[in-house]
N, C-alpha and C positions, 0 to 999 in steps of 0.2 A: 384879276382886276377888282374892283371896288364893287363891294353890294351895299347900297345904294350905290348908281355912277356917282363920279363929282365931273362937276360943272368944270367946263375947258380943258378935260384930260383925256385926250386921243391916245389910240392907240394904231401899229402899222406894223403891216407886215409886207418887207420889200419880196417880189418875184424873185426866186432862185435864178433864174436864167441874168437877170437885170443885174444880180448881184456881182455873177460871172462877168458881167461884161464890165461893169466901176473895175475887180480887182485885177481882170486882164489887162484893161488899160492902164491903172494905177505900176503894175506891176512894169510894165512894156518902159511906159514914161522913168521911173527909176534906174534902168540900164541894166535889166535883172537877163540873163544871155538864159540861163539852163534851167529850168523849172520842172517840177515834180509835180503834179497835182493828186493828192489824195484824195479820194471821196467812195462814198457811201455805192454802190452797184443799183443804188434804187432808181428808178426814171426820171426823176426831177435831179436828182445828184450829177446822172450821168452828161444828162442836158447844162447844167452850170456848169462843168467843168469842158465842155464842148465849147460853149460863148465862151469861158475865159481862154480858151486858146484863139478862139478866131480874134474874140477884141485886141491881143496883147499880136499877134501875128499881124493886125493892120497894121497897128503903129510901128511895129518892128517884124520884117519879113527873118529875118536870120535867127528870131529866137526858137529855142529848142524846148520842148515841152512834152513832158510823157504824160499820161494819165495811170494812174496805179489804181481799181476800182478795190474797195473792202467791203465785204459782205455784210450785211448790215446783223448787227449783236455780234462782232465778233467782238471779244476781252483778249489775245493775245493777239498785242500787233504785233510781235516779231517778226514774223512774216514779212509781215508791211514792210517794216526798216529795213531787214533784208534787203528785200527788193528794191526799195529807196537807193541803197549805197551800192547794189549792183551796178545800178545805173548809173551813178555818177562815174564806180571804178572804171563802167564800159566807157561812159564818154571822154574821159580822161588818155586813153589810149589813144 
């Protein structure tokens, strides 16, 4: 930010959990059926991607939703994607 402030420049920082719940419902409302959610294993990570499944589960009971958690500093996600398209191949069966 600015040293001196300037005059009428906020700044903000939305709740992780709050953010979960905007992309859950944004998500649900779009017609999105199988969702992945990536995030961080840290406690606020795990907590936002817990609200966006409940927000996106309100507006639509049938949607499908895995949580994939990543260690936090990890540099190879292959893992990750891995396990991303595991699930899709699983769901696809």
């Amino acid at each position: 930010w600015y040293n001196p402030p300037r005059e009428n420049l906020y700044g903000l920082q939305v709740p992780l959990e709050s953010q979960g719940k905007l992309v859950g419902r944004w998500v649900a409302k779009e017609g999105h059926r199988k969702i992945i959610v990536v995030h961080l294993t840290l406690a606020g990570n795990e907590r936002m991607a817990n609200e966006f499944a409940i927000a996106a589960k309100k507006l639509n009971p049938s949607i499908s939703i895995e949580n994939i958690g990543v260690k936090f500093g990890t540099a190879d996600l292959g893992e990750v994607v891995r396990s991303a398209l595991a699930v899709f191949q699983h769901r696809e069966r």
